[in-house]
VOGU-3710 file (C-alpha; in Angstrom, 3 decimals, decimal comma):
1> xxxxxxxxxx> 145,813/109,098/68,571  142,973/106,678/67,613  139,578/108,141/65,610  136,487/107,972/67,277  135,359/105,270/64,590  138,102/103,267/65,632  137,954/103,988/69,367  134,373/103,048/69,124  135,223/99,560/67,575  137,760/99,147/70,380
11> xxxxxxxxxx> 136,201/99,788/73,615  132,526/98,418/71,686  130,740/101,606/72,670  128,512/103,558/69,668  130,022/106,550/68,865  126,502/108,102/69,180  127,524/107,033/73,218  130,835/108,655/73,177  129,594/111,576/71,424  127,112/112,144/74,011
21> xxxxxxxxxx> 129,970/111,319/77,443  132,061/114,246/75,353  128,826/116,648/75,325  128,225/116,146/79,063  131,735/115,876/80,305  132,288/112,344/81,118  134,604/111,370/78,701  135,962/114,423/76,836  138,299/113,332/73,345  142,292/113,746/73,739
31> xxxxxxxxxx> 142,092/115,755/70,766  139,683/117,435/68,436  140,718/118,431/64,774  139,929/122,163/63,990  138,990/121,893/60,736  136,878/118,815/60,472  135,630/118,404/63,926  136,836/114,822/64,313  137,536/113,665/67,521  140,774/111,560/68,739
41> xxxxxxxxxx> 140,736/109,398/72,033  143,756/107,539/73,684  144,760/104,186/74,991  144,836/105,639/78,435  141,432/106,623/78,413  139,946/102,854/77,729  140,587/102,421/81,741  138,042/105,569/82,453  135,492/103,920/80,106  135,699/100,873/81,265
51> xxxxxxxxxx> 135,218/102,665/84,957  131,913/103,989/83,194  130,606/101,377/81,725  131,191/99,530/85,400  129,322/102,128/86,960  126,433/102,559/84,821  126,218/98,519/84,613  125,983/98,920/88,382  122,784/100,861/87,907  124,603/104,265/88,681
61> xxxxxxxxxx> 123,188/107,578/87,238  125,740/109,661/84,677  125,153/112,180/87,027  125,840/110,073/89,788  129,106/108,706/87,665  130,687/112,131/87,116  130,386/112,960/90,889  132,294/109,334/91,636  134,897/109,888/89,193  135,476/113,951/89,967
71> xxxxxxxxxx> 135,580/113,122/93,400  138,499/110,731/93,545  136,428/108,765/96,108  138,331/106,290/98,666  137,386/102,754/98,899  135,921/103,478/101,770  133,840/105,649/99,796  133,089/103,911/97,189  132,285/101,165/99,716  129,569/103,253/101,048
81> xxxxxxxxxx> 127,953/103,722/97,566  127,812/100,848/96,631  126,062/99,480/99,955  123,448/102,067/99,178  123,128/100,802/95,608  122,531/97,591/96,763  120,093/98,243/99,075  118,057/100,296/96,464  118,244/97,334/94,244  117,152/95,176/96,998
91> xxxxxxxxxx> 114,394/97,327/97,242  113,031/97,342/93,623  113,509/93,464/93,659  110,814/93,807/96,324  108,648/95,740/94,672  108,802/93,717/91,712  108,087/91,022/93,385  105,210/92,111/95,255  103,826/93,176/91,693  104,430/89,628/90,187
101> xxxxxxxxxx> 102,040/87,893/93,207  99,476/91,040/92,487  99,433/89,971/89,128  99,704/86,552/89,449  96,556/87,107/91,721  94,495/88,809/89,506  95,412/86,250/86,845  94,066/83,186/89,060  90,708/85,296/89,526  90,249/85,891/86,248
111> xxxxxxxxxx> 90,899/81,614/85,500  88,506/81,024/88,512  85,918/83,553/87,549  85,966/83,927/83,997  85,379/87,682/83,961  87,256/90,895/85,176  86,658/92,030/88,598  84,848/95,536/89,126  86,791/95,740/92,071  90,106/97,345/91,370
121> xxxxxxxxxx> 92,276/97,296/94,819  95,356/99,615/95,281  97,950/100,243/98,001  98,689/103,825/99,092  100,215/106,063/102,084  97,747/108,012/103,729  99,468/110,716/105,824  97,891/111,157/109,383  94,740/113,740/109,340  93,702/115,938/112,158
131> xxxxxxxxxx> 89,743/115,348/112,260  86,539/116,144/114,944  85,332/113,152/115,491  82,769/111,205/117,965  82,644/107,742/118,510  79,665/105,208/120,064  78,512/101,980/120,078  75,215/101,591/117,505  73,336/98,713/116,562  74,182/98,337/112,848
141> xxxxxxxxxx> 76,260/100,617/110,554  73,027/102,005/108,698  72,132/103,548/112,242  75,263/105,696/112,120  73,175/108,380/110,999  72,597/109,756/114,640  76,223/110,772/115,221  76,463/112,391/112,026  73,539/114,604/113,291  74,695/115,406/116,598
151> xxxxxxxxxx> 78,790/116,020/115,008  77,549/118,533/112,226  75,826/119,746/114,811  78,467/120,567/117,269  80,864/121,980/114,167  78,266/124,033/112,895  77,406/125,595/116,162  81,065/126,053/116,384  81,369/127,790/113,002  83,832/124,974/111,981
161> xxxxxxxxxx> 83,988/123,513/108,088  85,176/119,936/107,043  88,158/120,696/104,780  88,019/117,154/102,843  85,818/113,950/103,100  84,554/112,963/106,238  84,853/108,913/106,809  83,996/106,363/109,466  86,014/104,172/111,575  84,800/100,541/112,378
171> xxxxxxxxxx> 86,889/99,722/115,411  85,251/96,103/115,960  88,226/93,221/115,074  85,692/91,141/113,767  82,840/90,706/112,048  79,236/91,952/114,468  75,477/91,310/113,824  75,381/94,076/116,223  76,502/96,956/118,525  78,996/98,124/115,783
181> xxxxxxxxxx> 81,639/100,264/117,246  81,619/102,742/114,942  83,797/106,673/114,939  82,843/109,436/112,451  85,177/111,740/111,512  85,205/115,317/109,789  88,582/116,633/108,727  89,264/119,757/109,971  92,448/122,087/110,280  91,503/125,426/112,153
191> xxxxxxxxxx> 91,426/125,545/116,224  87,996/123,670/117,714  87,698/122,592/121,550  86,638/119,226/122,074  83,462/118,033/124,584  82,860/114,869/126,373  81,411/113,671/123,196  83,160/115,362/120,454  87,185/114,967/120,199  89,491/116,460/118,499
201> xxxxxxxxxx> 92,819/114,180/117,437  94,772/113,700/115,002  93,784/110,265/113,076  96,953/108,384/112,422  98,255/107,529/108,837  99,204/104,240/107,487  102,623/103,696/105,290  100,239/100,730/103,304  96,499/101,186/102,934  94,948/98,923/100,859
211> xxxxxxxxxx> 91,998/100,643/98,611  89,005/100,112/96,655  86,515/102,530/95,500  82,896/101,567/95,591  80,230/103,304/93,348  76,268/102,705/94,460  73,784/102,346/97,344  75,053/101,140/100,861  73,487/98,006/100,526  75,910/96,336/98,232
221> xxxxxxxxxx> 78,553/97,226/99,483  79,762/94,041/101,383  80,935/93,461/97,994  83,843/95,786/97,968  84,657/94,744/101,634  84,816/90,973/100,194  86,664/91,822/97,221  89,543/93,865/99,517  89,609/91,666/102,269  90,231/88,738/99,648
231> xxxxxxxxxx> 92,743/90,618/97,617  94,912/91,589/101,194  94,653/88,050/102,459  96,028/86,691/98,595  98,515/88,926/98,595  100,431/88,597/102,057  98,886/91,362/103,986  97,088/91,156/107,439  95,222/94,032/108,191  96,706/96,335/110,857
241> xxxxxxxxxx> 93,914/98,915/112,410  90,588/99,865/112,388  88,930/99,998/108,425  87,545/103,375/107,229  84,823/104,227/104,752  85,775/107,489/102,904  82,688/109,117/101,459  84,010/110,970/98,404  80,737/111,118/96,900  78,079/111,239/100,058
251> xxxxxxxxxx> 74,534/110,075/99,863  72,141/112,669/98,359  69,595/113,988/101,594  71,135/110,938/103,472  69,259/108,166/101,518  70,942/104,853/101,929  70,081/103,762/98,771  71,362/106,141/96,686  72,886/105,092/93,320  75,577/107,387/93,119
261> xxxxxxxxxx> 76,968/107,264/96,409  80,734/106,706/95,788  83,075/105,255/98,800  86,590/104,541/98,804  86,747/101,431/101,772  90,306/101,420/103,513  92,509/99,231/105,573  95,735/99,794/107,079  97,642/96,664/106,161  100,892/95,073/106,818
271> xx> 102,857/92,085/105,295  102,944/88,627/106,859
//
């Protein structure tokens, strides 16, 4: 029988460690003294540490190293687990490395710039969202107003409520000085029948949706759409479907110029 100190100096795991595999069940003592509590390991048990200490170097879970060595897997098995492992590892690598360019982004704007950005841009999955919506061709964005009039109208004659945020849709691929294709949207989640003009569908979510949230009048806000379309380009994204302007904070009585207007702009994005 070898003494916990002793095991510990052997097999160069704390006995804080072996303590705490005894207390959940991985690695329970030979033999444990009565009277004074100490505990007494084996030889034979260095392999089954040494299987732990594999494991968990592998990035396994305790929990997930109790079920591999209760089960008595195959190698098949074990085969099979590890694959996964290494395809969740493969997948935080990713991610880690898409942080490191984010950074290394926001680093070059700061040396280019000298000051922080006001723009803070985030990626997020938007699940899809069943909306009334009615879409037409107006000269400029400001002029949007119209089909905001004659949706609310249609809802409210309907005795329908928005349930979140409306937004807009600007379907255009490019850049207009005018005739904006432009589709606004009121969330909604009870039964409504469409018309010619006003259809009901369910707006399609995006896995990646790059972010910003813009706080003042309409008139600056080319700014945030600079700011996001510069961050997606510098950081390996194309953008991938129509952009949206969410209007968490909506113009007071409609006026354009409002101050406290706040809009989160959106674009579905993709990499490469």
């Amino acid at each position: 029988m070898i003494r916990i100190g002793d095991f510990s100096k052997l097999s160069r795991v704390t006995v804080k460690t072996l303590r705490y595999y005894d207390e959940v069940g991985l690695l329970k003592p030979a033999s444990v003294d009565q009277l004074t509590g100490y505990r007494y390991y084996t030889y034979d048990q260095l392999p089954r540490l040494n299987r732990i200490l594999a494991l968990k170097d592998l990035g396994f879970s305790l929990d997930e190293i109790s079920r591999l060595l209760a089960d008595d897997l195959t190698p098949e098995q074990m085969r099979g687990m590890l694959k996964l492992r290494q395809a969740e590892i493969r997948q935080q690598v990713r991610d880690e490395t898409e942080r490191l360019a984010r950074i290394d982004a926001r680093l070059s704007q700061i040396e280019q710039e000298h000051k922080m950005t006001k723009y803070d841009i985030i990626t997020k999955k938007v699940p899809p969202l069943k909306v009334a919506s009615l879409r037409d061709v107006v000269p400029r964005p400001p002029d949007q107003g119209r089909l905001w009039h004659e949706l609310e109208a249609y809802l409210a004659s309907q005795h329908v409520h928005p349930v979140s945020p409306c937004l807009s849709l600007y379907h255009d691929d490019e850049y207009k000085e005018q005739d904006w294709d432009i589709e606004v949207c009121e969330p909604i989640d009870g039964d409504l029948q469409g018309t010619e003009r006003v259809k009901v569908r369910e707006l399609a979510g995006a896995d990646t949706m790059a972010c910003v949230v813009y706080h003042g009048p309409f008139v600056t806000i080319g700014e945030a759409y600079d700011a996001l379309l510069k961050w997606i380009g510098e950081n390996g994204y194309h953008v991938a479907g129509p952009g949206r302007e969410v209007y968490l904070q909506p113009a007071e009585g409609g006026d354009q110029n409002d101050p406290n207007i706040v809009t989160e702009v959106q674009f579905p994005v993709e990499k490469g």
